[in-house]
C-alpha positions in Angstrom: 0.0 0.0 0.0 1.3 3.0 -0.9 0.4 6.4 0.8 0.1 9.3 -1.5 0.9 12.9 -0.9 -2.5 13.9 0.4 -2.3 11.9 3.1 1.1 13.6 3.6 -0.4 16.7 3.6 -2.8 16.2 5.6 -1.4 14.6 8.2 1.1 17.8 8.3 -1.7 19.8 8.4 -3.4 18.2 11.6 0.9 18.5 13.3 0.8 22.2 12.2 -2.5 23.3 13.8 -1.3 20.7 17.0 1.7 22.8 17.9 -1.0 25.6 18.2 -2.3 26.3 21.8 -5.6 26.0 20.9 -4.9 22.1 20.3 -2.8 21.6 23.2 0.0 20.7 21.5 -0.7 17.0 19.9 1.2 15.6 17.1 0.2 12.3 15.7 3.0 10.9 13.7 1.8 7.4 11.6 5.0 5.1 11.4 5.0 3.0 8.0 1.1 3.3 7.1 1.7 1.1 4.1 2.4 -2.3 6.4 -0.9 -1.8 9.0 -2.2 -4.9 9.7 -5.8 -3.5 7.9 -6.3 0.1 6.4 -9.2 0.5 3.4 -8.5 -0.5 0.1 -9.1 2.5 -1.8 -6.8 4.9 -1.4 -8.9 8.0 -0.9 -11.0 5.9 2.1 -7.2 5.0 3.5 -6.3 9.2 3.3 -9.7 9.8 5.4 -9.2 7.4 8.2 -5.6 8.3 8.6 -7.1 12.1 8.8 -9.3 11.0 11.0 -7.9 9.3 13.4 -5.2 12.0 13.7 -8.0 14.7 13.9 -9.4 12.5 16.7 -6.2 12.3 18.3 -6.0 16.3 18.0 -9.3 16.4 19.1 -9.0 14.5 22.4 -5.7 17.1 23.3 -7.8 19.9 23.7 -8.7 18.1 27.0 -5.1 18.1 28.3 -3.9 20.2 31.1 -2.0 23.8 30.0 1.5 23.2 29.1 1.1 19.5 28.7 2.4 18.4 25.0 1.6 14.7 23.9 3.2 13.1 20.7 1.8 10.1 19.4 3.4 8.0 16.9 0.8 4.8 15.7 2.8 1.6 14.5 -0.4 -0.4 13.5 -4.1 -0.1 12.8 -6.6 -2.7 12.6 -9.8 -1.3 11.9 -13.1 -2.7 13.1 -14.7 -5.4 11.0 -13.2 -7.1 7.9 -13.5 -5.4 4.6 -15.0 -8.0 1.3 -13.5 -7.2 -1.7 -16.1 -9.1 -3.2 -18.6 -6.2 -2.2 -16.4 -3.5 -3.3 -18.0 -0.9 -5.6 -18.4 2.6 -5.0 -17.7 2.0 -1.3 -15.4 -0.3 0.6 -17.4 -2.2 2.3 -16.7 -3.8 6.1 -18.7 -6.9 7.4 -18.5 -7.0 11.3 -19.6 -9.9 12.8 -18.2 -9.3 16.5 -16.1 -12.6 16.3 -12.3 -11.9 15.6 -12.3 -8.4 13.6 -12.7 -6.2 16.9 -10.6 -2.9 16.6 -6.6 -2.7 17.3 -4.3 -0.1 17.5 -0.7 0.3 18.2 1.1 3.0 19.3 4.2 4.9 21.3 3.3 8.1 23.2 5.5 10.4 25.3 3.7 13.1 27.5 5.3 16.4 28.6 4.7 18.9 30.9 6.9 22.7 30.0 9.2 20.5 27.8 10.0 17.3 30.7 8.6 14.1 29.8 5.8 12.5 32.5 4.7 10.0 31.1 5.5 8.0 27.7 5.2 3.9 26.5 3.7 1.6 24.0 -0.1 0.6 23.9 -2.0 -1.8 22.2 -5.7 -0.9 22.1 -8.2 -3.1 21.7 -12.3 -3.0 22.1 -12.8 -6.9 21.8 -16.5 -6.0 22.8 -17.3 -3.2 20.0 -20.7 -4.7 19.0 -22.2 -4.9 22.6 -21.1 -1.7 24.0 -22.9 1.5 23.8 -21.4 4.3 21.7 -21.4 7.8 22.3 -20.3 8.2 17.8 -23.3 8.3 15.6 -24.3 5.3 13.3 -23.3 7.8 10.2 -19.3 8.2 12.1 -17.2 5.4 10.0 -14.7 5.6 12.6 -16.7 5.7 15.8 -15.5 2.0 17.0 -12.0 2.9 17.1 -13.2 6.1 18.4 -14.6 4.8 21.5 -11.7 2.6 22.0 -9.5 5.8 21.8 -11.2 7.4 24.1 -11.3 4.7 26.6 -7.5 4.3 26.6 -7.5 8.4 26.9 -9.6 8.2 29.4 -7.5 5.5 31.6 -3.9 6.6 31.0 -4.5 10.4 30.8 -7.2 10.6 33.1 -9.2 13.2 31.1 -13.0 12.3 30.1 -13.6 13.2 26.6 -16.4 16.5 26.4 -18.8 16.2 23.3 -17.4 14.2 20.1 -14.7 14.5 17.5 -16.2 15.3 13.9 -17.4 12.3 12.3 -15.7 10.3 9.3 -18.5 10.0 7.0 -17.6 9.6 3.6 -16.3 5.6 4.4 -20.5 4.6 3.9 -22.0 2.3 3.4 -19.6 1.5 6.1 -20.8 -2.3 7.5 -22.4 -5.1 7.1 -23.3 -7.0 10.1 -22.9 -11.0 9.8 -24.4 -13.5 11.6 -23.3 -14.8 15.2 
């Protein structure tokens, strides 16, 4: 998979409005994109959940204490549900059965406070769950699985609830297709 120059751009985009103060100072840095475990086919639904995430990311910041910087760097995404190239068309589509195709995410984070470094390590998310639990993201949010599983680990390593919701990723639909149990 190759990542194109939009994604680039975007993705600097996001870093240059994090080092403002109004985001708190997050920057989201995806290492190798092109060997995730599972990012869309197409690549203009692979640009948008890269942009995504690190807009959710960026988001979530705004919720950090003054002075506090976070950088995030995300070694591997495996996005909820399983996409079927044999229903590709217009639309990747992803068929979610709840079995083995939960959400995953990898990453390395360091978080500083006026420039010294108080907290920092490697994560692996995961929402093994995602079917069953009750989520804040609207149906019409593509992302809103690995949203909520985002916020959770927020939530439990940087001890700030999430206020109101990132801005959805809606251009991935139809996003799912539900399979049977």
């Amino acid at each position: 998979m190759r990542i194109s120059k939009a994604t680039k751009t975007w993705v600097a985009a996001f870093a240059l409005v994090a080092s403002s103060g109004a985001w708190a100072g997050v920057q989201v840095h995806f290492d190798k994109p092109d060997h995730y475990s599972d990012v869309p086919f197409s690549t203009r639904d692979r640009e948008q959940v890269l942009a995504g995430l690190a807009n959710h990311f960026l988001w979530l910041g705004k919720s950090l204490r003054p002075g506090q910087e976070l950088k995030i760097e995300i070694t591997d995404i495996d996005l909820a549900g399983n996409e079927d190239p044999a229903r590709r068309g217009a639309f990747d589509v992803r068929v979610m059965n709840g079995r083995a195709d939960w959400p995953r995410m990898r990453l390395r984070y360091t978080l500083e406070q006026n420039g010294k470094v108080i907290a920092s390590g490697n994560a692996s998310l995961s929402d093994m769950s995602y079917l069953q639990r009750i989520n804040r993201y609207s149906r019409n949010d593509s992302l809103r699985y690995e949203k909520k599983m985002i916020d959770d680990w927020f939530k439990n390593t940087f001890g700030v609830l999430p206020q109101g919701r990132s801005s959805p990723v809606i251009s991935l639909q139809p996003r799912e297709v539900r399979g049977r149990h």
